[in-house]
C-alpha positions as CSV (number, residue, x, y, z in Angstrom):
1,X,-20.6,-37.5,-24.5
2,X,-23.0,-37.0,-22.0
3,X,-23.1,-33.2,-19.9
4,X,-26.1,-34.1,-18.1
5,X,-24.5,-34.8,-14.7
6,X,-22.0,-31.8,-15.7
7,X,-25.2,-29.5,-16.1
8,X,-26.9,-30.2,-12.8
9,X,-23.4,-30.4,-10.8
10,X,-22.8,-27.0,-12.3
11,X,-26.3,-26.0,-11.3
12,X,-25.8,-27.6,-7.8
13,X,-22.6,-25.9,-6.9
14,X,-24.1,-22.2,-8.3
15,X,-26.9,-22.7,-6.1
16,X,-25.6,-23.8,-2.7
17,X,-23.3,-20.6,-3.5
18,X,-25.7,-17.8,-4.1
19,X,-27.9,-19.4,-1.3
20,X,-24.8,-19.5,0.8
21,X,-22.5,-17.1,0.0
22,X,-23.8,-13.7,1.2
23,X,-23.5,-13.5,4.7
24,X,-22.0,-11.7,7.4
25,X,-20.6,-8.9,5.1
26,X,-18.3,-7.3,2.7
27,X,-14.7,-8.9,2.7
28,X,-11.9,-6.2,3.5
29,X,-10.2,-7.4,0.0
30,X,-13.8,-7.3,-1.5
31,X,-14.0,-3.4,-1.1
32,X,-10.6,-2.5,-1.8
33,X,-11.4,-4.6,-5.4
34,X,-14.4,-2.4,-5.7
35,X,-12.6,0.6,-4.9
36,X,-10.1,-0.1,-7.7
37,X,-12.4,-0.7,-10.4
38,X,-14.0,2.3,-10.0
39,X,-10.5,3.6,-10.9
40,X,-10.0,1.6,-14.3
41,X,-6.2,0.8,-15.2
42,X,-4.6,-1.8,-16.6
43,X,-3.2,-3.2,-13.6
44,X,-2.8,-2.0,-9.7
45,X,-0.3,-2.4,-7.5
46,X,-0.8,-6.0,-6.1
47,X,-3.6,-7.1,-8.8
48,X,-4.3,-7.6,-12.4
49,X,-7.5,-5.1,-13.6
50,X,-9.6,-8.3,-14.4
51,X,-11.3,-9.1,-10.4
52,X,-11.4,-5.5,-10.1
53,X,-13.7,-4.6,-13.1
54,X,-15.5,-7.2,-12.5
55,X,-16.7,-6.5,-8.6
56,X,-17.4,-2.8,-9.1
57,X,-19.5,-3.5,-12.2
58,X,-21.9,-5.4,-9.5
59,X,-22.0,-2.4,-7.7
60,X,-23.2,0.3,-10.2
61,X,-26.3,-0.1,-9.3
62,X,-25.4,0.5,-5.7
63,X,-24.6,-1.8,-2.8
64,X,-25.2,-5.7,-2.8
65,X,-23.6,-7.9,-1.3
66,X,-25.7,-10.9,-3.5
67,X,-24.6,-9.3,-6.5
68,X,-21.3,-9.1,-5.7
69,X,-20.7,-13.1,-4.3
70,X,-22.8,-14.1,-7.6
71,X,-19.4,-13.4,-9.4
72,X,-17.7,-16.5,-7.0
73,X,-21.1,-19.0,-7.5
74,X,-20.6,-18.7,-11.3
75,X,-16.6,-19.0,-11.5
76,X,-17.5,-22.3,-9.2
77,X,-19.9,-23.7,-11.0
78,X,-18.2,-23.3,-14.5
79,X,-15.6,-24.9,-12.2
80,X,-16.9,-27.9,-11.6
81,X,-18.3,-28.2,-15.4
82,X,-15.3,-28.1,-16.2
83,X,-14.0,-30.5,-13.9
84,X,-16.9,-33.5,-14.6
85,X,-15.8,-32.7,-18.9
86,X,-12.1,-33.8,-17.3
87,X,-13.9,-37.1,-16.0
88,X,-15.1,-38.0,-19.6
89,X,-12.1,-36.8,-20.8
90,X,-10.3,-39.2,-18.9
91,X,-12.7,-42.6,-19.3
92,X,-14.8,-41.8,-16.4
93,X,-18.7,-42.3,-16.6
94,X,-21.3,-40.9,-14.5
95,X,-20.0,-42.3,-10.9
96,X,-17.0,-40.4,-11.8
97,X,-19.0,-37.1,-12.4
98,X,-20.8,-37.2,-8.6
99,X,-17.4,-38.1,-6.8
100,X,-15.4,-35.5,-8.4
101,X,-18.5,-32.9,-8.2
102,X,-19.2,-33.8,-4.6
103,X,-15.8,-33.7,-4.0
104,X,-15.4,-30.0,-6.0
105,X,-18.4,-28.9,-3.6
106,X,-16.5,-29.9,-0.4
107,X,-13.0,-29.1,-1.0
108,X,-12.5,-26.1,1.4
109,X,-10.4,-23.6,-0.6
110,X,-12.6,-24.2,-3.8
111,X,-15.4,-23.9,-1.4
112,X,-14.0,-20.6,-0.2
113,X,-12.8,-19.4,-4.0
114,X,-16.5,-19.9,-5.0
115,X,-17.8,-17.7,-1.6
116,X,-15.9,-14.2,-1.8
117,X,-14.8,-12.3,-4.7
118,X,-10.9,-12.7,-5.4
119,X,-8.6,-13.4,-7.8
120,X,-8.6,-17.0,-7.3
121,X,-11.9,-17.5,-8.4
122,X,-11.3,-17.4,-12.0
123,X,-9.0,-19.9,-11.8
124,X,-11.7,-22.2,-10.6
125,X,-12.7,-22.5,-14.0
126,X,-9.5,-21.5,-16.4
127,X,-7.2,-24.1,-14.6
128,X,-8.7,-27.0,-15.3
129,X,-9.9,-25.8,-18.6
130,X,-6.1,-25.0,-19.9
131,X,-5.7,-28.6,-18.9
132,X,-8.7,-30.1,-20.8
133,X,-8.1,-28.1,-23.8
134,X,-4.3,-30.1,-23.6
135,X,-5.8,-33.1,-22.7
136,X,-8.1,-33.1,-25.7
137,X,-4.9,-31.8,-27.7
138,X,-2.5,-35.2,-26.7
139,X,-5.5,-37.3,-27.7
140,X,-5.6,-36.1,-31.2
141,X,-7.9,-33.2,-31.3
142,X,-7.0,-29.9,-33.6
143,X,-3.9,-28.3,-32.7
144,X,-6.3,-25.0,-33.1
145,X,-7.0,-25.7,-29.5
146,X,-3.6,-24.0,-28.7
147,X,-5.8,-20.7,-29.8
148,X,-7.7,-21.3,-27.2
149,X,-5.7,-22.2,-24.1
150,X,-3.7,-19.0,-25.1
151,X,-6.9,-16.9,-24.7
152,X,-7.6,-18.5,-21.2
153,X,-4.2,-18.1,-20.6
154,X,-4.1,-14.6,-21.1
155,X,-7.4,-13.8,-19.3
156,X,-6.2,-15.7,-16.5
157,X,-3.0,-13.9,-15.8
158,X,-4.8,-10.4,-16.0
159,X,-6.8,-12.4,-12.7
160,X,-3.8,-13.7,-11.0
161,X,-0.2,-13.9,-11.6
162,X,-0.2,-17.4,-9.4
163,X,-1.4,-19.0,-12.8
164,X,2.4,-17.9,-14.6
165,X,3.2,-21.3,-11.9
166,X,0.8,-23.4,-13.7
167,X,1.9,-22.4,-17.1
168,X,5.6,-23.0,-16.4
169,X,4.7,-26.2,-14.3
170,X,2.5,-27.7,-17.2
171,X,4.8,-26.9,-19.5
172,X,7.3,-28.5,-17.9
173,X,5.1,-31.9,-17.4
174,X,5.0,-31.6,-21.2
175,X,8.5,-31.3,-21.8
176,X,9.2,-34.7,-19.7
177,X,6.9,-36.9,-21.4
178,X,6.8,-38.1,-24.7
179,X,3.5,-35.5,-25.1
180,X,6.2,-33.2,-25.7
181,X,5.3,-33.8,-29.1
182,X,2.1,-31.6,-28.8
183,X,4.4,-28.4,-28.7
184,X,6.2,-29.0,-31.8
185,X,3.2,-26.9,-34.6
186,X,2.9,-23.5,-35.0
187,X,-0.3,-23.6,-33.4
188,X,1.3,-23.7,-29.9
189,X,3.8,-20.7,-30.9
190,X,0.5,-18.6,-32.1
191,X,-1.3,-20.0,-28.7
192,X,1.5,-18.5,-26.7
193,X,1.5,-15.1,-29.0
194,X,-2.0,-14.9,-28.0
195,X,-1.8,-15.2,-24.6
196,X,1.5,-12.7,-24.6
197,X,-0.5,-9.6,-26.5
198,X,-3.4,-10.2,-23.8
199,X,-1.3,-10.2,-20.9
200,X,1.0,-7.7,-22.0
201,X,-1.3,-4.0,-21.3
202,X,-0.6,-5.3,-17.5
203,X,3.2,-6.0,-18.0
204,X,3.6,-2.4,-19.8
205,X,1.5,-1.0,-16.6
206,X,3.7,-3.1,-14.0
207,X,7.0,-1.8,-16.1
208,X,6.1,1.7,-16.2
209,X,5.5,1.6,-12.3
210,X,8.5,0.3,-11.5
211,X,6.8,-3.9,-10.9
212,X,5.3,-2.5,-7.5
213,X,4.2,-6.2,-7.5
214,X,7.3,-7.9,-7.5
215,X,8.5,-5.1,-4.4
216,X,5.5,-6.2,-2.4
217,X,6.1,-9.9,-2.5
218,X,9.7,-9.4,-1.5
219,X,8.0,-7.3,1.2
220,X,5.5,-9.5,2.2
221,X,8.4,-12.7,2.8
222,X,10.5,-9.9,4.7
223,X,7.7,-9.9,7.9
224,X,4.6,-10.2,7.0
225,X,3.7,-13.7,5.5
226,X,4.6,-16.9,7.8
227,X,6.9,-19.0,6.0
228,X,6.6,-23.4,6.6
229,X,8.4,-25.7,5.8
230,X,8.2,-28.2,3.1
231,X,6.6,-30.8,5.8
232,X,3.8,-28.2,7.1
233,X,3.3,-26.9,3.2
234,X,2.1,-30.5,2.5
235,X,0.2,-30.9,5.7
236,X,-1.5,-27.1,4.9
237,X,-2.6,-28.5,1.4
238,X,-4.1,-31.3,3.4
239,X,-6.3,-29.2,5.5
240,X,-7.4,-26.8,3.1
241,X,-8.5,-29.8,0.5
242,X,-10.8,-31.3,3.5
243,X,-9.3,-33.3,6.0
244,X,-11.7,-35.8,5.3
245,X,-11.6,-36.0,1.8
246,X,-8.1,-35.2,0.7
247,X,-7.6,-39.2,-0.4
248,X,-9.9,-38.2,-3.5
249,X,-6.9,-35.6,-5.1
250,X,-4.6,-38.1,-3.9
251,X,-6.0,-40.8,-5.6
252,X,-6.1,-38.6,-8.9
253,X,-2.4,-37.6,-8.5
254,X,-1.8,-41.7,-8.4
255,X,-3.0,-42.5,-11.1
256,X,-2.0,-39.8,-13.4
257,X,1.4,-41.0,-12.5
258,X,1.0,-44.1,-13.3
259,X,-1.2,-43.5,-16.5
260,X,1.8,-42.7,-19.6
261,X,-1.2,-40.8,-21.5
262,X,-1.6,-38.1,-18.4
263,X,1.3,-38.5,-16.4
264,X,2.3,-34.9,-17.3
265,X,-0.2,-33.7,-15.5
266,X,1.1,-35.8,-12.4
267,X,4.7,-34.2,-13.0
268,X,2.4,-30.7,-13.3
269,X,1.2,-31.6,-9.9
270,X,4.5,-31.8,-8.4
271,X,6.6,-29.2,-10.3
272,X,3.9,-26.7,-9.2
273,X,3.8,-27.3,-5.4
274,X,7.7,-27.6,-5.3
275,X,7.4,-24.0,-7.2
276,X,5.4,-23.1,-4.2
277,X,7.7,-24.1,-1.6
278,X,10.5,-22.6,-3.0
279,X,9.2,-19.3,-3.6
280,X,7.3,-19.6,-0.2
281,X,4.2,-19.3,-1.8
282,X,0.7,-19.0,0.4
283,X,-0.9,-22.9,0.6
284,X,-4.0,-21.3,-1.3
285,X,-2.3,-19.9,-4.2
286,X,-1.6,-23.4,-6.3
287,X,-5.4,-24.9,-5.1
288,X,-6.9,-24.2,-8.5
289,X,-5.4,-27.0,-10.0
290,X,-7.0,-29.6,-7.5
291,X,-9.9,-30.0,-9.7
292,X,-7.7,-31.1,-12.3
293,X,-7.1,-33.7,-9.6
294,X,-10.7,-34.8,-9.0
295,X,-11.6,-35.7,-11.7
296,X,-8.7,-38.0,-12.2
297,X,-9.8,-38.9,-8.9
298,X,-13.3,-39.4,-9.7
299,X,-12.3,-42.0,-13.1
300,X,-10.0,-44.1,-10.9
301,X,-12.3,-45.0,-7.8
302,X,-15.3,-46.0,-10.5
303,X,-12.6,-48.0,-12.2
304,X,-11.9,-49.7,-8.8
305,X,-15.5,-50.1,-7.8
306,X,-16.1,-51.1,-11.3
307,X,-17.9,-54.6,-10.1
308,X,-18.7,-53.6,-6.1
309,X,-21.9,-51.1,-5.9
310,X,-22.0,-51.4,-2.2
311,X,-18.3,-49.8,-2.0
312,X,-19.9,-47.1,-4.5
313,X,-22.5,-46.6,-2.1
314,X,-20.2,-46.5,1.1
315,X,-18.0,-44.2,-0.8
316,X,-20.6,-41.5,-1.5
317,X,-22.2,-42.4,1.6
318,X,-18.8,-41.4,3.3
319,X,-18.7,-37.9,1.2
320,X,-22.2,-36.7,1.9
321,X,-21.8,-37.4,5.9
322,X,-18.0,-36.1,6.6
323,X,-17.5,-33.9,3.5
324,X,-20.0,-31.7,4.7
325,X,-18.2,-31.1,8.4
326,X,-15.9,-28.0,6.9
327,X,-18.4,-26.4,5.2
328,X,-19.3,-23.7,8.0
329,X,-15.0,-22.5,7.7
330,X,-15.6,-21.5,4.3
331,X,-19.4,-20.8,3.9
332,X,-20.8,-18.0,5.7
333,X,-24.2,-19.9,6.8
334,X,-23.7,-20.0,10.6
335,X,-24.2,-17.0,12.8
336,X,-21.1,-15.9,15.1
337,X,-21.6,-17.2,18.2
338,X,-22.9,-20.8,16.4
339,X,-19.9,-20.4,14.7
340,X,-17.9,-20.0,17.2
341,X,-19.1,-22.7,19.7
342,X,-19.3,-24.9,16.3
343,X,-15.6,-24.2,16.1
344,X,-14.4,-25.5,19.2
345,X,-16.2,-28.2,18.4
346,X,-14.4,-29.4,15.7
347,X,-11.1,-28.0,16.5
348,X,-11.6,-30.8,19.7
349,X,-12.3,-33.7,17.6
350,X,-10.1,-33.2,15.0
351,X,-7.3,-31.7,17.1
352,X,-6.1,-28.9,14.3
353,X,-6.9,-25.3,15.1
354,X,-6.8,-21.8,12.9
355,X,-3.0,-21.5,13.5
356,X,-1.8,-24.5,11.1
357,X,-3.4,-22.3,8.4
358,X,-2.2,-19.1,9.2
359,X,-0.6,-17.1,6.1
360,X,0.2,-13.9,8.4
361,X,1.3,-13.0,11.4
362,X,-1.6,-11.6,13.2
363,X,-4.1,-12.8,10.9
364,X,-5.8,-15.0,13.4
365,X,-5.7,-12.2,16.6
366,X,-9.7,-12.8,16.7
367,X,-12.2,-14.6,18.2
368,X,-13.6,-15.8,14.5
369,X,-11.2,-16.9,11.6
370,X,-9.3,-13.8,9.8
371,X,-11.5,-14.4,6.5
372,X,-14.9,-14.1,8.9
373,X,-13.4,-11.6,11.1
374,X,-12.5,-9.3,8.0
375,X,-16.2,-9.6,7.0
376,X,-17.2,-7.9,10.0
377,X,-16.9,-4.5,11.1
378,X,-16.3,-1.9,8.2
379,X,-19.6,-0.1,8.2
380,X,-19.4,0.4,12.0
381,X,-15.9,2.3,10.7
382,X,-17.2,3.6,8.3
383,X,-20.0,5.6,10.2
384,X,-17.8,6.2,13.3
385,X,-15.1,8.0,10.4
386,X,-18.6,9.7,9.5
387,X,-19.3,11.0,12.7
388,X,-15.7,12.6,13.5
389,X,-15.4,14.1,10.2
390,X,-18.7,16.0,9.9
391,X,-18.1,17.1,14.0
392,X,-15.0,19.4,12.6
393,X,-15.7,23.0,12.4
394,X,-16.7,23.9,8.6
395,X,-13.2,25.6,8.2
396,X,-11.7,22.2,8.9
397,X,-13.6,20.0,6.9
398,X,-13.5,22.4,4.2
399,X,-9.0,20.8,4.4
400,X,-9.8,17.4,6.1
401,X,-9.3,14.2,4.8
402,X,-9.8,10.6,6.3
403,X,-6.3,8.3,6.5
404,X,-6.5,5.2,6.3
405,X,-3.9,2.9,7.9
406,X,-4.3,-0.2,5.3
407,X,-6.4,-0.4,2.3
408,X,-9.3,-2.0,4.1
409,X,-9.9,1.0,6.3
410,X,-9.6,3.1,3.6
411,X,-11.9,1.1,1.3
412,X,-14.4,0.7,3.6
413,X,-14.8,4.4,3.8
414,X,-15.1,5.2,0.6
415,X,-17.4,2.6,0.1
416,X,-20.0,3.4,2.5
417,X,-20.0,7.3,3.1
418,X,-18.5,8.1,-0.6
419,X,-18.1,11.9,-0.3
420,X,-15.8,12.0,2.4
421,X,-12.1,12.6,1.0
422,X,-9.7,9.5,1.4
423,X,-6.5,9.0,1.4
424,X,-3.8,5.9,2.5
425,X,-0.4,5.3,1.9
426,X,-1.1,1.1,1.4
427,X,-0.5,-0.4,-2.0
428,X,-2.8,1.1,-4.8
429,X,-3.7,4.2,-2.5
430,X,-0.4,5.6,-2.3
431,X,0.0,5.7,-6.2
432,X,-3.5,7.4,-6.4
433,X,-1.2,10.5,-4.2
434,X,-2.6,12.3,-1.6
435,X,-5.3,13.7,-3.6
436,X,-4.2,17.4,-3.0
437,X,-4.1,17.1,1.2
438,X,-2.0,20.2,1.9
439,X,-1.6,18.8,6.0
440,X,-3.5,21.2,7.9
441,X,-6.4,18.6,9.6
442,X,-6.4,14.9,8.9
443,X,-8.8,11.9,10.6
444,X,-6.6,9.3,10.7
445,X,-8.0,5.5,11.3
446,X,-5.5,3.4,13.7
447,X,-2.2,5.1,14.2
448,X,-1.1,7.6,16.2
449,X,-0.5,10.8,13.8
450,X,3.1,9.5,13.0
451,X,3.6,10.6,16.8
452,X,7.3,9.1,16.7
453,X,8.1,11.4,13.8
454,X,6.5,14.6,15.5
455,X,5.0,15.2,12.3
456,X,1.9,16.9,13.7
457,X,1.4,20.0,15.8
458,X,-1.1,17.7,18.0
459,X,-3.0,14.8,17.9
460,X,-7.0,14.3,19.9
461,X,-8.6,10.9,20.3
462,X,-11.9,11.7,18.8
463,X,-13.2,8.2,19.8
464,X,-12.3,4.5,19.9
465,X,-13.7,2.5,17.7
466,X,-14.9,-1.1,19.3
467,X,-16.4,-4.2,17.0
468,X,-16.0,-7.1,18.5
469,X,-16.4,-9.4,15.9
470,X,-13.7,-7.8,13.7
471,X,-10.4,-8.7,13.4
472,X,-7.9,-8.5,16.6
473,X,-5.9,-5.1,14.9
474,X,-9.0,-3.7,13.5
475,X,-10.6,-3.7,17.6
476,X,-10.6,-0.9,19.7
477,X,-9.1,1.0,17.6
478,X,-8.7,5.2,18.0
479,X,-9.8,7.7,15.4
480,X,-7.4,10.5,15.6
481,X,-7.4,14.2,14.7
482,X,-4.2,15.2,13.7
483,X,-3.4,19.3,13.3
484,X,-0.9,20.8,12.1
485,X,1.9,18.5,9.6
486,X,5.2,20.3,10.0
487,X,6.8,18.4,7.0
488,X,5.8,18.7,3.2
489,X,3.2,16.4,2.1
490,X,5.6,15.1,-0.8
491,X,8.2,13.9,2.0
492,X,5.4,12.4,4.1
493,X,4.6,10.7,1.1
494,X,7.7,9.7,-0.1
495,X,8.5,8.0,3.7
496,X,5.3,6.5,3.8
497,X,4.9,3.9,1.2
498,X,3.8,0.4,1.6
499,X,3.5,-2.1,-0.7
500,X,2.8,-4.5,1.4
């Protein structure tokens, strides 16, 4: 086979990334995952150790942004390798390869995957991968292969838990076609083993804390996360494939079910989305299996343009003028106000706006998007934090500690003044304890010194905090100096968790 096209796709995608990529600035989730791998475990709260490890090792040679978003480019373009080894896997030449490459580089959520570090970006390339190493499997290959998929498997669920859905779904696509046949060696039973001992460090961590992950997804449907319908599900997976160039994924699910060979990937497809909707999943967290979808996609419009270039040419003529239009919501390549004006713009013509996306109530309280906005305005905290903690008398500070409301705010502190003491009661940072706070003087971000509770002697507005650009809840916000707790720490604690 020929990985020429595969290579430069691969090279392609990287580059537009790390060219693109490192903008703007540091993603709220970004340096709480940096934070955390500072603090090595085998799991956190609401993540598996593998994203984490990997951002702070960018960082040990201090801050960089570049270094950081390199991680993305690379998980994208191993992505889309992946994805044009799919196409010749599934009879597609090199037409195939450019459609379902051009089509990898404009889908928006891969687009945004490959752009900030998370822990859907190694799914871009350990999706589609389980599903080639099956593919090659069913057409005849060594059953050793099951080795294999169990060690992606295993790396992928220490990067999200979203890929257990994937698992089950495929599996299940297997079991209703006559492929089932491919599970029936002990080569699939030591696959699975695999897989199990690799995940299981993270399932002994999750067990011994109680599964805080399973508590802060029931928390999360309870208030927090906006939960759609069936009807606006599909319509979401729509938008964030490209408005424009959805047809190509939807053209792949045809014909895989109406191709005996691959149809269980079709029945994947569809087992995995009604997963989604029934556990009221985000639209983002199944998108790693729409390059699986491409390249079906890519082999079945060169097998309908088999005999008419000219429809080849309007085709990719097509992609290369409209794919292009969503690139600016998931790349960071415009400045704000462009952005912004850019925007309205398209939001006119296309009459969607930010709201059909939305994942959480008051996500989109800003005048940029709530990924851009949360780029924006944590070293301005940071140094404002800076300012009100070294302004305490000596005796104070020698007590103080910063609070953070959310594990952003407290992130971004320790990230860029590291030295000043933080604490936060938010997912991972309320495990860590309040790092031996006794409750004499704290600087609390946001909040008002749990003034309901009376649980401090007094509270001063040391300043307000105002960053335009930021996100709506994160604006014009007050740094507090709270004196005086007149309830034990451990009970503060104890009322304060959220796992959210």
């Amino acid at each position: 086979m020929n990985h020429r096209v595969a290579w430069i796709a691969a090279a392609v995608v990287f580059l537009v990334h790390a060219i693109g990529n490192a903008h703007y600035g540091f993603f709220r989730d970004e340096l709480y995952f940096i934070i955390c791998g500072f603090h090595p475990q085998w799991g956190y709260v609401d993540q598996p150790p593998v994203v984490p490890l990997l951002a702070a090792f960018t960082q040990l040679g201090g801050h960089s942004l570049f270094l950081l978003r390199l991680v993305p480019a690379f998980c994208a373009a191993a992505g889309v390798y992946v994805t044009c080894l799919l196409v010749l896997e599934f009879g597609g030449g090199v037409f195939a390869q450019v459609m379902a490459s051009l089509a990898f580089l404009f889908t928006g959520v891969l687009l945004s995957f490959g752009e900030k570090v998370g822990p859907d970006e190694i799914g871009l390339w350990a999706w589609p991968l389980l599903a080639l190493l099956v593919v090659r499997i069913v057409k005849g290959a060594s059953p050793r292969l099951w080795l294999a998929a169990g060690l992606v498997s295993g790396i992928a669920i220490q990067s999200k838990y979203a890929v257990l859905f994937f698992l089950v779904a495929l599996f299940a696509g297997l079991l209703l076609t006559p492929q089932r046949r491919i599970l029936a060696n002990w080569w699939f039973v030591a696959g699975a083993a695999l897989m199990l001992v690799i995940a299981l460090p993270n399932f002994l961590w999750q067990a011994h804390y109680g599964f805080p992950m399973w508590e802060l997804l029931r928390n999360g449907q309870n208030g927090k996360n906006i939960i759609v319908g069936p009807l606006v599900y599909l319509l979401q997976e729509i938008l964030i494939t490209n408005l424009f160039l959805f047809p190509a994924w939807v053209i792949g699910l045809y014909w895989f079910l109406r191709n005996g060979t691959y149809r269980f990937l079709g029945y994947t497809y569809v087992i995995l989305i009604a997963e989604m909707m029934l556990s009221h999943g985000k639209h983002y967290y199944p998108a790693d299996v729409y390059p699986i979808l491409l390249a079906a996609g890519g082999a079945q419009l060169e097998s309908w343009t088999s005999r008419a270039r000219i429809a080849r040419v309007a085709i990719v003529a097509y992609t290369l003028i409209l794919g292009p239009v969503f690139i600016p919501y998931s790349l960071p390549i415009l400045s704000e106000p462009d952005f912004v004006v850019y925007q309205d713009r398209v939001n006119a013509i296309t009459h969607t706006s930010n709201s059909v996306l939305a994942t959480e109530h008051n996500r989109e309280t800003s005048t940029l998007p709530g990924d851009w906005a949360d780029m924006h305005g944590w070293p301005e905290m940071a140094a404002a934090v800076k300012n009100v903690y070294e302004s305490l008398p000596p005796s104070d500070r020698a007590v103080a500690v910063v609070f953070g409301g959310n594990y952003g705010e407290a992130a971004a502190v320790q990230f860029f003044t590291p030295g000043i003491p933080v604490i936060s009661t938010h997912n991972q940072y309320w495990l860590w304890g309040p790092d031996g706070y006794d409750g004499r003087v704290l600087v609390q971000i946001n909040g008002t010194c749990w003034a309901k509770e009376h649980y401090f002697t007094s509270r001063t507005i040391a300043t307000v905090l105002h960053t335009p650009w930021a996100i709506g809840y994160e604006n014009d916000i007050p740094i507090n100096i709270c004196r005086g707790l007149k309830v034990p720490v451990a009970r503060l604690w104890a009322e304060s968790k959220n796992y959210e």
